[in-house]
N, CA, C and O atoms as a Tinker XYZ file with bonds, in Angstrom:
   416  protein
     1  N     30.186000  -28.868000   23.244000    73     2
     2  CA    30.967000  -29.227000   22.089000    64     1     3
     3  C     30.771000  -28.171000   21.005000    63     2     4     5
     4  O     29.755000  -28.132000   20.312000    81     3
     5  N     31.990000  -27.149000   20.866000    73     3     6
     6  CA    31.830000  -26.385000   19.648000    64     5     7
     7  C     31.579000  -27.074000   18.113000    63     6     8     9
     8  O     32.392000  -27.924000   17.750000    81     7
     9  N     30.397000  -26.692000   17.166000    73     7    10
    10  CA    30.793000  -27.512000   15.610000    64     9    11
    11  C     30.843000  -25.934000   15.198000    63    10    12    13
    12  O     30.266000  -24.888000   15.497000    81    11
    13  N     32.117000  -26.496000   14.131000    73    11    14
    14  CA    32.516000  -25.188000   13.693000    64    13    15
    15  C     31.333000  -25.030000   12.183000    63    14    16    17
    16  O     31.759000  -24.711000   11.073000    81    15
    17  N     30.104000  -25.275000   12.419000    73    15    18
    18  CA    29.251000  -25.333000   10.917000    64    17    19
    19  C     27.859000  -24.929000   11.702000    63    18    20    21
    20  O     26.880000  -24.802000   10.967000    81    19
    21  N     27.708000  -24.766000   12.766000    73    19    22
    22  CA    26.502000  -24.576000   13.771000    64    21    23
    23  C     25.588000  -23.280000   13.176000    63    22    24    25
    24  O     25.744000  -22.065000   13.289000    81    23
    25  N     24.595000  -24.070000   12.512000    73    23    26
    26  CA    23.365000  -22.743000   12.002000    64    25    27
    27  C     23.147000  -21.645000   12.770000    63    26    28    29
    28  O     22.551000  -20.746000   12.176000    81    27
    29  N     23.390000  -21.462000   13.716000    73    27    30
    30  CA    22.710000  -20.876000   14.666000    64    29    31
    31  C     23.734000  -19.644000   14.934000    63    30    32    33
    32  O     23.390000  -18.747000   15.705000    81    31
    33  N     24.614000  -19.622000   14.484000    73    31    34
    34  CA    26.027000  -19.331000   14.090000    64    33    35
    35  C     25.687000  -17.931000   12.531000    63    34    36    37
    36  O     25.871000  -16.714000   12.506000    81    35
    37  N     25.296000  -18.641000   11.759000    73    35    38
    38  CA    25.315000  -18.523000   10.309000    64    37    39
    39  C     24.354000  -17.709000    9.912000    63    38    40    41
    40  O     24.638000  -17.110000    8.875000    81    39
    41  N     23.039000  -17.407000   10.485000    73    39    42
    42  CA    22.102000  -16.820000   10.257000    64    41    43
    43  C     22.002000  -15.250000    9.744000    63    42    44    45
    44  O     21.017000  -14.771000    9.183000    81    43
    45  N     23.467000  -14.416000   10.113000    73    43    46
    46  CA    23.823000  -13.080000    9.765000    64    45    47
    47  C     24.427000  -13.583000    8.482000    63    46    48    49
    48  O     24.883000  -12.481000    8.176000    81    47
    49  N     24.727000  -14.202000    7.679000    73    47    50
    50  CA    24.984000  -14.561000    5.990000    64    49    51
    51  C     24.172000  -14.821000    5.344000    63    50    52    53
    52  O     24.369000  -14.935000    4.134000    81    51
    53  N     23.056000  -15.000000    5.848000    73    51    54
    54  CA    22.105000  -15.264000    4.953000    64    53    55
    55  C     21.317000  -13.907000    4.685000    63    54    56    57
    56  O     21.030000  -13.238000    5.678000    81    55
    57  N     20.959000  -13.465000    3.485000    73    55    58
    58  CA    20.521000  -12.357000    2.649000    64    57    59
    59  C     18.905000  -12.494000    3.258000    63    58    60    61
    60  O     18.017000  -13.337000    3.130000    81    59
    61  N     19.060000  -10.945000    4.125000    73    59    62
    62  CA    17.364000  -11.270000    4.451000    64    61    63
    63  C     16.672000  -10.568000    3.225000    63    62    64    65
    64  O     17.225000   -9.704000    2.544000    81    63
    65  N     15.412000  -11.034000    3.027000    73    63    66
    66  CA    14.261000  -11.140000    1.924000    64    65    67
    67  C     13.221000   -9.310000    2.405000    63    66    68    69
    68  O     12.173000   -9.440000    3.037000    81    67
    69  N     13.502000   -8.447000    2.175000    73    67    70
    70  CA    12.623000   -7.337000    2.336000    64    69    71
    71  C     11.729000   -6.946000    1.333000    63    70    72    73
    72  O     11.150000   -5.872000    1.493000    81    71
    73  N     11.420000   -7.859000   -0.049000    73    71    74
    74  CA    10.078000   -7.410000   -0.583000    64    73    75
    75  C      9.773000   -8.514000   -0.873000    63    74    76    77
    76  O     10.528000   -9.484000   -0.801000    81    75
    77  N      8.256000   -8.530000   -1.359000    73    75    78
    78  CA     7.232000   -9.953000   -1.672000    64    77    79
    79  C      7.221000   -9.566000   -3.542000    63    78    80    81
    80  O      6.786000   -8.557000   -4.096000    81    79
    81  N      7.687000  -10.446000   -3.978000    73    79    82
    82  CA     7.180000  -10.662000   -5.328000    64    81    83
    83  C      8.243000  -10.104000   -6.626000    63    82    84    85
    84  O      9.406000   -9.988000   -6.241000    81    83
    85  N      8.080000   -9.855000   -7.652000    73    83    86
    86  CA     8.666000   -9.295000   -8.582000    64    85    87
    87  C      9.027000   -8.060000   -8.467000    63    86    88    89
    88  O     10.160000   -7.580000   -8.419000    81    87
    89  N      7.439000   -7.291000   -8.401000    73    87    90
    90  CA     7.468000   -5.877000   -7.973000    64    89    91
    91  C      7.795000   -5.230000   -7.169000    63    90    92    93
    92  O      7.663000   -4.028000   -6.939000    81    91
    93  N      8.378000   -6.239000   -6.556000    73    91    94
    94  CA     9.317000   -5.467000   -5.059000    64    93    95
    95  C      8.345000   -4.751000   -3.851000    63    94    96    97
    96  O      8.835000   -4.000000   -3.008000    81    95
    97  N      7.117000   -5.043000   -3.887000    73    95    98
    98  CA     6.297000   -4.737000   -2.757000    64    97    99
    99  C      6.183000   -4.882000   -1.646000    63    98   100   101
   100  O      5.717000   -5.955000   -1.262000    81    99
   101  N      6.575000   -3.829000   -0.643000    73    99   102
   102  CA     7.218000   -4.141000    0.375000    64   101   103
   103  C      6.346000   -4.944000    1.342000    63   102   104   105
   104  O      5.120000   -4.847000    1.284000    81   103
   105  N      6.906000   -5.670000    2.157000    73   103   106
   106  CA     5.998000   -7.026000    2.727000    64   105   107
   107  C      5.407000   -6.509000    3.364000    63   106   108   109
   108  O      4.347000   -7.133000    3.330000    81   107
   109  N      5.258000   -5.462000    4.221000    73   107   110
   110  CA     4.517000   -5.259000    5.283000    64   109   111
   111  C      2.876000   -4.857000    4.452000    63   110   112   113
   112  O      1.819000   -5.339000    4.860000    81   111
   113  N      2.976000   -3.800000    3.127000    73   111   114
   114  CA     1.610000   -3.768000    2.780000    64   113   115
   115  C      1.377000   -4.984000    2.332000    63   114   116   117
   116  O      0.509000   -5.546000    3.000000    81   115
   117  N      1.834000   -5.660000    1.408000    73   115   118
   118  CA     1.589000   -7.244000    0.798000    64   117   119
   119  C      0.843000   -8.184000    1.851000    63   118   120   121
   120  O     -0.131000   -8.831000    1.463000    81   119
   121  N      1.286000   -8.276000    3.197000    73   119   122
   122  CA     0.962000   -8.819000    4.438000    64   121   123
   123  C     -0.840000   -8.373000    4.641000    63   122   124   125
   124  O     -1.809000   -9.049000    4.985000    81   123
   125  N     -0.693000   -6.960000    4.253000    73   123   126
   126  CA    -2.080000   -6.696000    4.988000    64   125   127
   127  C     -2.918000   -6.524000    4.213000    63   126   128   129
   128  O     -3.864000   -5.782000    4.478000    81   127
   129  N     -2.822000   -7.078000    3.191000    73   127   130
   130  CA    -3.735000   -7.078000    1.684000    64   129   131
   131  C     -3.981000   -5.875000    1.364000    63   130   132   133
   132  O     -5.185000   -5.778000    1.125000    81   131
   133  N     -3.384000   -4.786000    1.221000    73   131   134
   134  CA    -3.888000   -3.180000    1.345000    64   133   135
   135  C     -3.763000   -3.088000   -0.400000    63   134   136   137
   136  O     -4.802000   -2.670000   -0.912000    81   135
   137  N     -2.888000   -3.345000   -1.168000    73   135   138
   138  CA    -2.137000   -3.206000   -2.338000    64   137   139
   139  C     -2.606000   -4.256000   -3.485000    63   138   140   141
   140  O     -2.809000   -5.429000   -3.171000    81   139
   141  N     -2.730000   -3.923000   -4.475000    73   139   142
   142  CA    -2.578000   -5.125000   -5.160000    64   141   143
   143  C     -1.228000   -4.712000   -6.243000    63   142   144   145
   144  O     -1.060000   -3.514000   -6.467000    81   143
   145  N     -0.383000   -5.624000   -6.832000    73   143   146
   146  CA     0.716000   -5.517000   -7.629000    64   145   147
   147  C      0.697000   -5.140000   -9.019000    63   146   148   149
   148  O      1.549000   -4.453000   -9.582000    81   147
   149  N     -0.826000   -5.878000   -9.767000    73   147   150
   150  CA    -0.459000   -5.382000  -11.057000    64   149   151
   151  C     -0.999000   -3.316000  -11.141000    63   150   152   153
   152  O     -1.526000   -2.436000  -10.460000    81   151
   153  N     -0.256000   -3.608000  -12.739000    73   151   154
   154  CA    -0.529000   -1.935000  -12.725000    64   153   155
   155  C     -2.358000   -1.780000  -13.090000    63   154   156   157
   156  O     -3.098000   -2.734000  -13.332000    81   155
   157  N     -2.739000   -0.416000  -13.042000    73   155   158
   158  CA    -4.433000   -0.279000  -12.826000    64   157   159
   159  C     -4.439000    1.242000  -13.812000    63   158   160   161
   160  O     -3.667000    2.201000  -13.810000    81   159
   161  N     -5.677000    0.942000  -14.612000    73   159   162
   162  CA    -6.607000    1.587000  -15.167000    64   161   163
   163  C     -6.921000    2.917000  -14.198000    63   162   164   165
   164  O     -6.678000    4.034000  -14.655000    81   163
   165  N     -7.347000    2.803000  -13.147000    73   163   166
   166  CA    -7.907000    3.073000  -12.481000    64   165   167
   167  C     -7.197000    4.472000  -11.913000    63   166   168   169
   168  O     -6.012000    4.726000  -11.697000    81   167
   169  N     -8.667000    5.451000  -11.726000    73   167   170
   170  CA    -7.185000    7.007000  -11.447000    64   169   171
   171  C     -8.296000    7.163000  -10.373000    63   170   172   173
   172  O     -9.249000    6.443000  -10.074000    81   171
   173  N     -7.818000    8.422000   -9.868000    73   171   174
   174  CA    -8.357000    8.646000   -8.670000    64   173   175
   175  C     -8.273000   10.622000   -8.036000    63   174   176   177
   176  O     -7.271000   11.329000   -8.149000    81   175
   177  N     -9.264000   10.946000   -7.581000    73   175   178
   178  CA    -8.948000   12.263000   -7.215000    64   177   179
   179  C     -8.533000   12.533000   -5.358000    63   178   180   181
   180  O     -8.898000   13.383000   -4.546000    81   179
   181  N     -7.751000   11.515000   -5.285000    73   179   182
   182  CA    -7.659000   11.708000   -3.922000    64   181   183
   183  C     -6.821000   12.871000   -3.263000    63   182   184   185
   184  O     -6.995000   13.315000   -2.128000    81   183
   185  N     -5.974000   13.241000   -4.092000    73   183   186
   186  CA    -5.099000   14.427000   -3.838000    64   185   187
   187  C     -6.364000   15.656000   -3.631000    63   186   188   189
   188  O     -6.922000   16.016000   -2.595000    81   187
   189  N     -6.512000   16.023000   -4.758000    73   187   190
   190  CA    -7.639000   17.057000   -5.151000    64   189   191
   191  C     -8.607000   17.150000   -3.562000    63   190   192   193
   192  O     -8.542000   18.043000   -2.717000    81   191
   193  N     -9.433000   15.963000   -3.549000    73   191   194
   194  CA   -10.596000   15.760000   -2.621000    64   193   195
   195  C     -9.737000   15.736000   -0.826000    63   194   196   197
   196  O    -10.246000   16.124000    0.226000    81   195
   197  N     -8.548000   15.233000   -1.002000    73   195   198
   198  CA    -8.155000   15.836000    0.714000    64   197   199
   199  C     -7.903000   17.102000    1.063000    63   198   200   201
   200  O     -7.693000   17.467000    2.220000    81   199
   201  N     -7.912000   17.722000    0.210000    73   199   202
   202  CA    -7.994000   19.204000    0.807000    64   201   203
   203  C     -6.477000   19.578000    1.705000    63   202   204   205
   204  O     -5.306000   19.246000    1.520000    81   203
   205  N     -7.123000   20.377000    2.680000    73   203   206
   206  CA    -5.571000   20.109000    3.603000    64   205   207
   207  C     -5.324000   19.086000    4.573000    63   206   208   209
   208  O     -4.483000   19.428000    5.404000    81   207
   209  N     -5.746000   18.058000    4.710000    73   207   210
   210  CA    -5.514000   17.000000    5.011000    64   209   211
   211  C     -4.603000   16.438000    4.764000    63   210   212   213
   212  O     -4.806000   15.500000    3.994000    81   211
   213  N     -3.374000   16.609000    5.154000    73   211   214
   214  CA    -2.045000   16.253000    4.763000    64   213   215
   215  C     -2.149000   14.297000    4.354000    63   214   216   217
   216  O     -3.099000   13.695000    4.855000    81   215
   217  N     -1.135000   13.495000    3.465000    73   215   218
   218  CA    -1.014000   12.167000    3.615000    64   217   219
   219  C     -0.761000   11.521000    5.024000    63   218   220   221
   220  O     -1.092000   10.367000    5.298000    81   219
   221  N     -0.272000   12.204000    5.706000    73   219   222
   222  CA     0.166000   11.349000    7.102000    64   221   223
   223  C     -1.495000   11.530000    7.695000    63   222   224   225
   224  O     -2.118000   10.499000    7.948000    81   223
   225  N     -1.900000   12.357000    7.818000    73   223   226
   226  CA    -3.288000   12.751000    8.224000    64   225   227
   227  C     -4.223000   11.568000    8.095000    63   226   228   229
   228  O     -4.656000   10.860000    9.004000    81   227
   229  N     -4.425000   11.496000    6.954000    73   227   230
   230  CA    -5.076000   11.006000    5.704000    64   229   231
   231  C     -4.910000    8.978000    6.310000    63   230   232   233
   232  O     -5.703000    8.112000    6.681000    81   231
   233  N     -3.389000    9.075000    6.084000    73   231   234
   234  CA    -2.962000    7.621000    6.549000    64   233   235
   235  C     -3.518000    7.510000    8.129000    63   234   236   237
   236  O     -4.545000    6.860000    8.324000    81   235
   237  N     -3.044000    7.952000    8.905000    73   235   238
   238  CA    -3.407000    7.477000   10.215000    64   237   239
   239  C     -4.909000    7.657000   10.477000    63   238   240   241
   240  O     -5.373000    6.990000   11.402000    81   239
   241  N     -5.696000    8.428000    9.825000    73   239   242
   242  CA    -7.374000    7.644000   10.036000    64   241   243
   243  C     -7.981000    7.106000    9.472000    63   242   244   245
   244  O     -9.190000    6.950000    9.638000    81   243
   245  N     -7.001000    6.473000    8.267000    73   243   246
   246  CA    -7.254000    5.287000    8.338000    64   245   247
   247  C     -6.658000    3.554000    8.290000    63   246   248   249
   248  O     -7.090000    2.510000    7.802000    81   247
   249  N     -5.486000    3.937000    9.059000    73   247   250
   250  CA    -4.913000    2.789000    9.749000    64   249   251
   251  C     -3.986000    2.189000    8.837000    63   250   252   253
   252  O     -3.946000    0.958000    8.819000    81   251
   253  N     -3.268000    2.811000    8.110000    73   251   254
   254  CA    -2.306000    2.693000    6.670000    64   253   255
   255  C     -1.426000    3.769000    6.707000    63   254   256   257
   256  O     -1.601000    4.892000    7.181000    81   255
   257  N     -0.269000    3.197000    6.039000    73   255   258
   258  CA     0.990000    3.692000    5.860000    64   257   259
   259  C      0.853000    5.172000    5.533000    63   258   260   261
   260  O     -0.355000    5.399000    5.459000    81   259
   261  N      1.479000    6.164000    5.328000    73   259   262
   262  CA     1.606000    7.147000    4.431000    64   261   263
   263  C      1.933000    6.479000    2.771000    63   262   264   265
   264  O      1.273000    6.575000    1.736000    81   263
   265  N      3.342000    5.735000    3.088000    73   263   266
   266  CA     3.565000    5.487000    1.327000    64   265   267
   267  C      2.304000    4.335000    0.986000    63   266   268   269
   268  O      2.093000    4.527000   -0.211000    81   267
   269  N      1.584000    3.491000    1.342000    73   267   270
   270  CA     0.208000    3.186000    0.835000    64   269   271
   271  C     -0.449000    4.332000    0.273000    63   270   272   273
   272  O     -0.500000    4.331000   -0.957000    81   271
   273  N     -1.094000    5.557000    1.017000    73   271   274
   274  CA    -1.357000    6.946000    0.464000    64   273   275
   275  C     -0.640000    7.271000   -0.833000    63   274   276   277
   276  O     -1.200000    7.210000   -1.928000    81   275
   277  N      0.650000    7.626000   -0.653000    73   275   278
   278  CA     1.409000    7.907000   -1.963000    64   277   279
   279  C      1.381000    7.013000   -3.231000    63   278   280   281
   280  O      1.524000    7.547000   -4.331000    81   279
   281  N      1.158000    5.345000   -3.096000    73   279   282
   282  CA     1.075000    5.140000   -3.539000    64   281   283
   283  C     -0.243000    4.894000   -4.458000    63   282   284   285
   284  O     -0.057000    4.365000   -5.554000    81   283
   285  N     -1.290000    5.173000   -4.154000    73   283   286
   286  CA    -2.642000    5.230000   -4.664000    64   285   287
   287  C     -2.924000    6.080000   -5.322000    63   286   288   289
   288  O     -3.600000    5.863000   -6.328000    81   287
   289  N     -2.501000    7.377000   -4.984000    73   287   290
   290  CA    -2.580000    8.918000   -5.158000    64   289   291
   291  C     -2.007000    8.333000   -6.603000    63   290   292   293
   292  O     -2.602000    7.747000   -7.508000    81   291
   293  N     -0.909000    8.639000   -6.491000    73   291   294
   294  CA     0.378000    8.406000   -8.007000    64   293   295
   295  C     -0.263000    6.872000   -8.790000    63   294   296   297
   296  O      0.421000    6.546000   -9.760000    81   295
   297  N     -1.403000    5.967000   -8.505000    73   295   298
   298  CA    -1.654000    5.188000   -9.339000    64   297   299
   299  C     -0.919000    3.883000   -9.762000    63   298   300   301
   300  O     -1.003000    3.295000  -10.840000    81   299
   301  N     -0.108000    3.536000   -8.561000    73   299   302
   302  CA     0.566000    2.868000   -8.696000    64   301   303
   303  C      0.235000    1.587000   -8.200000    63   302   304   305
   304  O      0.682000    0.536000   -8.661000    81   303
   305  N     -0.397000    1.667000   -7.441000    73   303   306
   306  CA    -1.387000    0.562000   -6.213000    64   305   307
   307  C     -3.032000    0.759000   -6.671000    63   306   308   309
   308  O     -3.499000    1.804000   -7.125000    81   307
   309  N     -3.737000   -0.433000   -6.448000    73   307   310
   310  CA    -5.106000    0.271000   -6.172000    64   309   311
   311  C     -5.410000   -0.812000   -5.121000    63   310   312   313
   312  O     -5.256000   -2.033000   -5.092000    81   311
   313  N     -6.006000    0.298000   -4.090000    73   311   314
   314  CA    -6.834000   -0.337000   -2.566000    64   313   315
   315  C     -7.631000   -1.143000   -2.688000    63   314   316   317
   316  O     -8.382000   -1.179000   -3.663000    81   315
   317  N     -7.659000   -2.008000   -1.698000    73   315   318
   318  CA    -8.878000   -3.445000   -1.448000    64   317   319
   319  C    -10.315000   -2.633000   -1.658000    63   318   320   321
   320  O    -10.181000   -1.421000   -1.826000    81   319
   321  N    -11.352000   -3.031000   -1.666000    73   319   322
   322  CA   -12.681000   -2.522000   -2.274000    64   321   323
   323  C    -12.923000   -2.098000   -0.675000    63   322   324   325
   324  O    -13.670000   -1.123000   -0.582000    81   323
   325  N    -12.574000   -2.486000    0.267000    73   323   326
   326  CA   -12.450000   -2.338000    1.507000    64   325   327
   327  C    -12.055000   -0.743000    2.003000    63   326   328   329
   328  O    -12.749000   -0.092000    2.785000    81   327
   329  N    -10.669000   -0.219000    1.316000    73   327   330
   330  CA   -10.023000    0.838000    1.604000    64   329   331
   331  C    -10.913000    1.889000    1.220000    63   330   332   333
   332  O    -11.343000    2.899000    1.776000    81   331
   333  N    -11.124000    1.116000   -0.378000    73   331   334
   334  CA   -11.524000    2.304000   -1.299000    64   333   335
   335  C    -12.994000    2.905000   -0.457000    63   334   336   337
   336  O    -13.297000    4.096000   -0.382000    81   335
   337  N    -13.449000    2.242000   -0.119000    73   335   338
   338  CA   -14.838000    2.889000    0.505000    64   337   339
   339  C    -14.683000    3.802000    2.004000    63   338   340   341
   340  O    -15.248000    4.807000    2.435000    81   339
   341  N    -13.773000    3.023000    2.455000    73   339   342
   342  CA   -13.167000    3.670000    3.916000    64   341   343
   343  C    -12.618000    5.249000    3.339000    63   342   344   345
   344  O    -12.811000    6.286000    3.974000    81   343
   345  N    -11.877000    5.176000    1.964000    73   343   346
   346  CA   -11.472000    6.438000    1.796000    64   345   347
   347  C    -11.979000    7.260000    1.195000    63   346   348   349
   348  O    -11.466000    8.353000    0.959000    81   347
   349  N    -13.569000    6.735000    0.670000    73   347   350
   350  CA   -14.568000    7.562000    0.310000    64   349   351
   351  C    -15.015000    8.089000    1.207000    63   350   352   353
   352  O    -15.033000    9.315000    1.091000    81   351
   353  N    -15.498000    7.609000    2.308000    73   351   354
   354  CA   -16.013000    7.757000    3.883000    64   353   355
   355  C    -15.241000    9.021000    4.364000    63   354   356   357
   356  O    -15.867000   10.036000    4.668000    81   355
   357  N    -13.901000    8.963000    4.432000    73   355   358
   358  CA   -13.069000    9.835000    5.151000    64   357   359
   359  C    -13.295000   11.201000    4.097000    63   358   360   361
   360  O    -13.892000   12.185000    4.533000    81   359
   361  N    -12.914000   11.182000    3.074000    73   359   362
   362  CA   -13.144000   11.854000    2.219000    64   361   363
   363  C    -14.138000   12.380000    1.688000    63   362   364   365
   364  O    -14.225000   12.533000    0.470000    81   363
   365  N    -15.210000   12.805000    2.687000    73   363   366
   366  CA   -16.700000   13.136000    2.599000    64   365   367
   367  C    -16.814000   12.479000    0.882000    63   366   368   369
   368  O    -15.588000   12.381000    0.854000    81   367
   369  N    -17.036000   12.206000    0.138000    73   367   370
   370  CA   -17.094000   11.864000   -1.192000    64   369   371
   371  C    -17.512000   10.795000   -1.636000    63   370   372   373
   372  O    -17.212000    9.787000   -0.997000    81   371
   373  N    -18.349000   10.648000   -2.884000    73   371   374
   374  CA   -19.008000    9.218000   -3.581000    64   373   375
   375  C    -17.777000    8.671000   -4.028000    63   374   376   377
   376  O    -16.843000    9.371000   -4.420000    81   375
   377  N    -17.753000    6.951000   -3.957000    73   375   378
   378  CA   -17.056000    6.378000   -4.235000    64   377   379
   379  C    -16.660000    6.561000   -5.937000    63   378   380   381
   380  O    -15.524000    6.305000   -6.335000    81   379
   381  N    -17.586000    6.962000   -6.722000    73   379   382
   382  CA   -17.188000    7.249000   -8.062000    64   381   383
   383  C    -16.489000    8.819000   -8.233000    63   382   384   385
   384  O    -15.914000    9.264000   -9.226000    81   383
   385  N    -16.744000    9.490000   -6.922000    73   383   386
   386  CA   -16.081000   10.927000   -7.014000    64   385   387
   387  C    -14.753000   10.415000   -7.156000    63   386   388   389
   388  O    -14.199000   10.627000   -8.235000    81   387
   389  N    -14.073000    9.714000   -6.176000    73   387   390
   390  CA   -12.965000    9.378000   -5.706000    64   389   391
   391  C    -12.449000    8.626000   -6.743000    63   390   392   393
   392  O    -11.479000    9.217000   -7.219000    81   391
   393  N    -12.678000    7.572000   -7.304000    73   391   394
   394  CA   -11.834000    6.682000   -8.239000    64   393   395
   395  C    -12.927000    6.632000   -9.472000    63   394   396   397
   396  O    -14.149000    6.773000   -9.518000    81   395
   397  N    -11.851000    6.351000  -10.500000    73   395   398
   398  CA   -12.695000    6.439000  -12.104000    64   397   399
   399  C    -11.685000    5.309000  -12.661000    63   398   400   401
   400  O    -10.468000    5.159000  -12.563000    81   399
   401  N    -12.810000    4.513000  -13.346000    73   399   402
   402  CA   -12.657000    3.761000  -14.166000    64   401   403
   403  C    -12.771000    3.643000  -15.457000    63   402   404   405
   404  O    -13.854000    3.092000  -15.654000    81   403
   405  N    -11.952000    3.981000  -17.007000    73   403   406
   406  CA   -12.175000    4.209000  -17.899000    64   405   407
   407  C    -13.039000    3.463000  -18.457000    63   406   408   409
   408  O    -13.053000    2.262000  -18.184000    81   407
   409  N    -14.210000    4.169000  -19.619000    73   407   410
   410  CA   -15.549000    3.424000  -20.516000    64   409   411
   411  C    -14.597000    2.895000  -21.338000    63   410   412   413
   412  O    -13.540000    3.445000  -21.647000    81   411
   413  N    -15.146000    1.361000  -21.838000    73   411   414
   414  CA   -14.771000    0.744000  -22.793000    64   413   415
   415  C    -13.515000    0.227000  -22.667000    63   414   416
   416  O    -13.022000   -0.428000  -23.586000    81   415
């Protein structure tokens, strides 16, 4: 029995959802807790300290996007306390080499 109203039908009209939140953060980092949304204090010498270690480089050892990379670099994101140490690690470097937090 055809119903001419059958969901199953309808599913290409409906507007799919490709970011989580206000900030438009794309779901897949949002998903993997890599990101957090608000903006951050927080700067970082990660450009400087990879050397020639390109971002794709950089990303695939350690199991993250390139634009995660880009976005940390540029200050736009800051990494789980998790990353940040993983990318001290990779980055022969002290975790305070790598990211700075302004006094006061």
């Amino acid at each position: 029995m055809d119903r001419p109203h059958d969901r199953r039908g309808l599913r290409h009209l409906r507007p799919r959802r490709r970011h989580c939140g206000a900030h438009h953060v794309p779901r897949r980092l949002a998903e993997r807790g890599e990101l957090m949304v608000k903006p951050t204090q927080i700067t970082n010498n990660i450009r400087a300290l990879r050397g020639e270690l390109t971002q794709a480089d950089l990303a695939r050892e350690l199991g993250v996007s390139r634009q995660t990379i880009i976005a940390i670099e540029q200050g736009k994101y800051s990494p789980t306390l998790e990353l940040a140490f993983r990318l001290a690690r990779v980055l022969g470097a002290p975790l305070d080499e790598v990211f700075q937090y302004p006094e006061g």
